[in-house]
C-alpha positions as CSV (number, residue, x, y, z in Angstrom):
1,X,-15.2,68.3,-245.5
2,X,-16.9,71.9,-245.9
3,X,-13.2,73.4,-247.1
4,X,-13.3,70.8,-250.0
5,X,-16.9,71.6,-251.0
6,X,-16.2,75.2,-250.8
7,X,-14.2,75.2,-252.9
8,X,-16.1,73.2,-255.2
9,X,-18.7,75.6,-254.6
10,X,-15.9,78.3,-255.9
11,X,-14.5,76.9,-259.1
12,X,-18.3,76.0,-260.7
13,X,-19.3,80.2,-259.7
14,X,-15.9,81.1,-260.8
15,X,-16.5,78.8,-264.7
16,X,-20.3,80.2,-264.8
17,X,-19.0,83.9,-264.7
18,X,-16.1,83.4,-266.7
19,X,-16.8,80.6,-269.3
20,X,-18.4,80.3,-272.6
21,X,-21.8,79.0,-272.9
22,X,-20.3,75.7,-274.1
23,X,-18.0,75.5,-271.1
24,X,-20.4,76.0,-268.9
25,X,-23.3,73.5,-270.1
26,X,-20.3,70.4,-270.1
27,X,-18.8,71.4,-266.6
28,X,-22.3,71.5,-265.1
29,X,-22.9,68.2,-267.0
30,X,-19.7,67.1,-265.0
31,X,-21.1,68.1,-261.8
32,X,-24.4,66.1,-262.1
33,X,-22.5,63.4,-262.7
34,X,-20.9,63.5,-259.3
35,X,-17.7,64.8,-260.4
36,X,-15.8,67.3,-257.7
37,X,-14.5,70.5,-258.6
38,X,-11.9,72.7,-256.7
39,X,-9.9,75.8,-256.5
40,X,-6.0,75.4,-256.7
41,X,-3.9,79.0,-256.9
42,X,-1.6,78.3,-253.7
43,X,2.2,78.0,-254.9
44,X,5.7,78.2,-254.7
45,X,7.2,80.9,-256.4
46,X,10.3,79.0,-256.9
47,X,8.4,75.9,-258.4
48,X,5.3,77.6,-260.0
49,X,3.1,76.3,-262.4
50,X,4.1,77.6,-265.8
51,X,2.5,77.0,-269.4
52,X,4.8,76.3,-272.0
53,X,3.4,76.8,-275.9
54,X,2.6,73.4,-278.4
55,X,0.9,73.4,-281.8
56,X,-2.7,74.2,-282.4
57,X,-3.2,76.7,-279.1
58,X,-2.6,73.3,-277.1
59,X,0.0,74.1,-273.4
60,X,2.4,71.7,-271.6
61,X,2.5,72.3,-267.8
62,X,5.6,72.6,-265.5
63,X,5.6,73.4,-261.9
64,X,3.5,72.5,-258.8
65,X,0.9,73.7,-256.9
66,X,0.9,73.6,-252.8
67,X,-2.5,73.4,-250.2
68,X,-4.4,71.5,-253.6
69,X,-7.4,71.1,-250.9
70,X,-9.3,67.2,-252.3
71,X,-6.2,66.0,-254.3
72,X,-6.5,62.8,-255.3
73,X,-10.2,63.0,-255.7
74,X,-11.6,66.0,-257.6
75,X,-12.0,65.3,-261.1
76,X,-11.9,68.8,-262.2
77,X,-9.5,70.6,-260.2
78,X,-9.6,74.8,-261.5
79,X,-6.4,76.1,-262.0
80,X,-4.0,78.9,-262.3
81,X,-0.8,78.8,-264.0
82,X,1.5,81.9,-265.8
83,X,1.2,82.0,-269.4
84,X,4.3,82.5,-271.6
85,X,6.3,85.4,-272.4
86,X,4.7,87.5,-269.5
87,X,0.7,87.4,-270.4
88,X,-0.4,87.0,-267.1
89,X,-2.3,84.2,-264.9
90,X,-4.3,81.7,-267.0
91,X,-7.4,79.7,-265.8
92,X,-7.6,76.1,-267.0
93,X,-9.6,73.3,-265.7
94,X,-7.3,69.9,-265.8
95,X,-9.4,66.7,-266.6
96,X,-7.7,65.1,-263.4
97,X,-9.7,61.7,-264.0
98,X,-7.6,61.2,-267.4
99,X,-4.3,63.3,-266.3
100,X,-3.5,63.0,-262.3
101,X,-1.2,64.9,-261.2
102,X,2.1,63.4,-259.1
103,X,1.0,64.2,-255.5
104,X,3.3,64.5,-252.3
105,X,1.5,63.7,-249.3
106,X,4.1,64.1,-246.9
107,X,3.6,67.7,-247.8
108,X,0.2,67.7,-245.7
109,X,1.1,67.3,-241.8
110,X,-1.9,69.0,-240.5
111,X,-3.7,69.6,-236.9
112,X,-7.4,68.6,-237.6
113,X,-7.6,69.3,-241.5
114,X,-6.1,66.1,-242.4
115,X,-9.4,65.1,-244.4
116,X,-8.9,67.9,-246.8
117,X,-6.2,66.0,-248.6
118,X,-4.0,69.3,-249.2
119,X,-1.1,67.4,-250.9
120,X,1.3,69.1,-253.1
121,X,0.2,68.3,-256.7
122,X,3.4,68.1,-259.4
123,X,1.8,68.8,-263.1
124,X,4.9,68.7,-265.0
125,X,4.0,66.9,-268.3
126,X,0.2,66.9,-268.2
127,X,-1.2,68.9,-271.3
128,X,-4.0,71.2,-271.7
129,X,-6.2,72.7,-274.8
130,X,-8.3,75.8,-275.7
131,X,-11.0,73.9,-274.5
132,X,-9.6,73.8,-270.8
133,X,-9.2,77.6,-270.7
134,X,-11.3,79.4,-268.4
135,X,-11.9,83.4,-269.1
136,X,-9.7,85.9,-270.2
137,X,-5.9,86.1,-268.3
138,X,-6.0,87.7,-265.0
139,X,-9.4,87.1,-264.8
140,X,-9.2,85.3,-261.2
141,X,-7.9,88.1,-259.3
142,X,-11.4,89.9,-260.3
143,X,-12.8,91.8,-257.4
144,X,-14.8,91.7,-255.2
145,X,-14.6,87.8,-256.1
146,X,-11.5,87.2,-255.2
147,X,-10.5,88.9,-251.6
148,X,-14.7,88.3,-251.2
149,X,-14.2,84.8,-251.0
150,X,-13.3,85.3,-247.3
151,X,-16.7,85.2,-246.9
152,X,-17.4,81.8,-247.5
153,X,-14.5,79.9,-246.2
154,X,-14.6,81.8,-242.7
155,X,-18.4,80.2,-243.3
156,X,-16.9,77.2,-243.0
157,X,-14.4,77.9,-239.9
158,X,-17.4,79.0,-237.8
159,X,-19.1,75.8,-238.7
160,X,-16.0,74.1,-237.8
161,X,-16.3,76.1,-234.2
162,X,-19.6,75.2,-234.0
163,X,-19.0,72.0,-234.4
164,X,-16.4,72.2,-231.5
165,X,-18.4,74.2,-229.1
166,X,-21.2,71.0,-229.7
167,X,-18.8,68.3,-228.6
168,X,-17.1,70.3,-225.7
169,X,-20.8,70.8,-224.1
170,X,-21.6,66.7,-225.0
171,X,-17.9,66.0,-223.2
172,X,-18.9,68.0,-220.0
173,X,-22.4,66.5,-219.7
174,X,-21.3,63.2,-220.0
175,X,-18.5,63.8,-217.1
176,X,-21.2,65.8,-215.0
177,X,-18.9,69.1,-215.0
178,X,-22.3,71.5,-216.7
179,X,-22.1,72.7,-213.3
180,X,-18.8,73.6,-212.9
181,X,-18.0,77.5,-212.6
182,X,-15.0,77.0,-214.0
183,X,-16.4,75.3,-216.8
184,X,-19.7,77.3,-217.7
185,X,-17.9,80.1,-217.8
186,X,-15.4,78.8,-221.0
187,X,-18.8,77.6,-222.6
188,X,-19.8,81.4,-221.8
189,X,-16.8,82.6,-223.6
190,X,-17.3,80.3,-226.4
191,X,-20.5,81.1,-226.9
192,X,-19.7,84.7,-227.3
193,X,-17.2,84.1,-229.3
194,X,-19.4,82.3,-232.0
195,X,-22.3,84.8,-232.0
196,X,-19.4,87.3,-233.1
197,X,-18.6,85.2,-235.8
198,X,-22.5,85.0,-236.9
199,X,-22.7,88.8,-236.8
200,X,-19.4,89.0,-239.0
201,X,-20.7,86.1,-241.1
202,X,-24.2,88.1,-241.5
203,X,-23.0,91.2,-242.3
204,X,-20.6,89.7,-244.7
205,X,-23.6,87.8,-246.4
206,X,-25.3,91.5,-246.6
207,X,-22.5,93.8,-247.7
208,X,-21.6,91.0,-250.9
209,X,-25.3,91.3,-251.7
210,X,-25.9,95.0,-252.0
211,X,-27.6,95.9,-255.9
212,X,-24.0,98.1,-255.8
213,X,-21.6,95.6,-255.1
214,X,-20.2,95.0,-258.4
215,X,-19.6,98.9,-258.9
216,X,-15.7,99.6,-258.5
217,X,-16.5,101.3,-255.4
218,X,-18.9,98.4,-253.9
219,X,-16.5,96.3,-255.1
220,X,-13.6,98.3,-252.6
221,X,-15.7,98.0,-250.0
222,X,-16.8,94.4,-250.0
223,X,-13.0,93.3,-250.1
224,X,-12.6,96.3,-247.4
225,X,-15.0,94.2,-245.1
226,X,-13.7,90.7,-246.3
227,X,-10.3,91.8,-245.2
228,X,-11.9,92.8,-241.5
229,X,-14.1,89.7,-241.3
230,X,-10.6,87.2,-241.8
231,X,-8.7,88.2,-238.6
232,X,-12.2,88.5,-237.0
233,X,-13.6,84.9,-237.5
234,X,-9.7,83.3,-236.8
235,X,-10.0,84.9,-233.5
236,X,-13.8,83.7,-233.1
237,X,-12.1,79.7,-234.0
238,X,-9.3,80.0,-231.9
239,X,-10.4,79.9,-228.3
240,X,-8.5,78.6,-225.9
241,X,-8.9,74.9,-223.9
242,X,-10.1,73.7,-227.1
243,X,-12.2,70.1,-226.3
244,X,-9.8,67.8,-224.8
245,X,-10.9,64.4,-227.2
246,X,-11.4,66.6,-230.5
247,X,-7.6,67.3,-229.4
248,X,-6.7,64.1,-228.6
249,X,-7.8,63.0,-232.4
250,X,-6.0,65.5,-233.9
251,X,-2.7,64.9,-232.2
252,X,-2.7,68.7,-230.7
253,X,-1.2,69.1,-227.3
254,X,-4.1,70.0,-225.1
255,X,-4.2,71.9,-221.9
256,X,-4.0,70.1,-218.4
257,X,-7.4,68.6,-217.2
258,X,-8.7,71.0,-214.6
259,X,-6.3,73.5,-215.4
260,X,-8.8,76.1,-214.1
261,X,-8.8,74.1,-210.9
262,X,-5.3,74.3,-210.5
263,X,-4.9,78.0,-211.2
264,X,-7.6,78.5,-208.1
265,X,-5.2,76.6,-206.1
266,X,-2.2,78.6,-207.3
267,X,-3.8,82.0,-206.5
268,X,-5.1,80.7,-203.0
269,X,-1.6,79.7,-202.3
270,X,-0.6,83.7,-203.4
271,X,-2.9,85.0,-201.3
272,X,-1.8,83.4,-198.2
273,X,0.6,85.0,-195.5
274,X,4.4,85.1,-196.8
275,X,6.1,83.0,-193.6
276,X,3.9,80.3,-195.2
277,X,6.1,77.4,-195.8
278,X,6.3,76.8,-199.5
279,X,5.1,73.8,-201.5
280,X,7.8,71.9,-204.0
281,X,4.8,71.2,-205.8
282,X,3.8,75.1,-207.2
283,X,7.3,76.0,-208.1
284,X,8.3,74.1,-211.0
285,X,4.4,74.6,-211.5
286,X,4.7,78.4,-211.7
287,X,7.4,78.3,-214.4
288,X,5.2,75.6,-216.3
289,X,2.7,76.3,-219.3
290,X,0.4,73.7,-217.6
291,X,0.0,71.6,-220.9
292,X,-0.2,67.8,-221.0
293,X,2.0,65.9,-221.0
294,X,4.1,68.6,-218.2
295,X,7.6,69.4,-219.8
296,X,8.8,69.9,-216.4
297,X,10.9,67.1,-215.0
298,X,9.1,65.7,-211.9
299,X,5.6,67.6,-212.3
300,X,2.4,65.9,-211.0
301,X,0.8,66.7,-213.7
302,X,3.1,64.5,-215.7
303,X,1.1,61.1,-215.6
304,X,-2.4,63.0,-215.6
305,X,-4.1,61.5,-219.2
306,X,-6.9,63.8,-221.1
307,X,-9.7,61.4,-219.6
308,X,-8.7,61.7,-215.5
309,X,-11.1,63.1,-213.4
310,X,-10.5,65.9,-211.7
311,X,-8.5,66.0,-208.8
């Protein structure tokens, strides 16, 4: 659940920079009383949310927002919709406990993130007040805050990773393959892959915390390394022969049990003198990706489950 308490982390930074004194002291009074707060910007252009004017400063909403990360159990989701007549993107917290918002779960189909409950969430209907506004408009796309918020959620990733990298050691001790080579060297890989990701995470951590970086040109340079760390940390999560039962979980197609073995046996078989007579079995086995279940008609490798031993 770290990407839903990040970004409850997010919206209570983002209402005690931006908020009035009064806003602040009743959505921290919210918090304590176990009440979740998120972030929700992610849209549809063509289905927006949209603020339409009422009587004494009070706003009707129309339009949806997509990826609303907890929906369904924050009470104080933080919001951004476009104000009339072209005045730009409006904060507003919606008291979610009292208005919920129409939610489409089918929207969410994930691999492995079904927890965060990222529904789409329709607020057509639901009404807002003066109270519920957060800062001045425009005042979320602030930097460095905005783009810096990389930091934190790529936090979360390599926890994630880490996470992963834990129960893919646990897997292979409790099959006996630690001693593997095949093995130890993808925990090798994995491991270097994750102290990247600490290095990125660190100097992140530092560069957000320079005395400087709220000047416009620490501000430039914080998103400059936010924008580096992002591709950086995705590639430090995305190893390959990801753990076969985290996988299996998930509903992910996972890669062929001993898939290193049988790539040995393929590149034996290489190396061997051509006027070797060739096996039916490597053909079809050549051409194939080597994931489970086989796509190819006929292939061994077909009936092999994620828990068989290896061959």
């Amino acid at each position: 659940m770290g990407r839903v308490f990040e970004g409850h982390t997010n919206a209570l930074l983002l209402i005690q920079q931006l908020a009035t004194a009064a806003q602040v002291a009743g959505y921290a009074a919210d918090a304590r009383a176990g009440r979740l707060f998120g972030v929700w910007n992610t849209e549809n252009p063509a289905d927006g949310v949209h603020l339409k004017d009422l009587p004494n400063g009070r706003y009707r909403l129309r339009g949806a927002k997509t990826f609303a990360s907890g929906a369904g159990q924050l009470a104080r989701p933080l919001i951004t919709g476009a104000l009339p007549h072209g005045q730009g993107w409006q904060l507003f917290v919606l008291p979610a406990d009292a208005q919920p918002p129409a939610l489409d779960r089918s929207f969410w189909q994930p691999i492995g993130m079904r927890a965060t409950a990222s529904f789409r969430a329709d607020l057509t209907g639901l009404k807002i007040g003066p109270e519920d506004l957060i800062g001045p408009p425009n005042a979320y796309y602030q930097q460095p805050a905005f783009s810096g918020g990389a930091i934190r959620f790529a936090a979360v990733q390599l926890g994630g990773a880490e996470a992963a990298f834990d129960e893919t050691r646990d897997f292979l001790r409790s099959l006996g393959r630690t001693d593997d080579p095949y093995q130890r060297q993808r925990l090798g890989e994995m491991a270097i892959m994750l102290e990247s990701g600490r290095q990125w995470l660190r100097g992140g951590a530092e560069n957000a915390a320079r005395p400087s970086a709220a000047t416009p040109e620490g501000a430039e340079a914080t998103v400059a390394y936010a924008n580096m760390m992002k591709p950086s940390a995705w590639r430090c999560c995305a190893w390959p022969g990801s753990p076969r039962r985290l996988c299996w979980r998930a509903t992910a197609p996972c890669r062929t049990p001993a898939g290193c073995y049988f790539r040995h046996r393929r590149g034996r078989r290489c190396g061997r003198p051509s006027s070797a007579t060739p096996s039916p079995f490597w053909g079809p086995m050549q051409r194939s990706r080597c994931c489970w279940p086989c796509p190819m008609a006929g292939c061994p490798t077909a009936q092999i489950s994620p828990d068989s031993p290896k061959p």
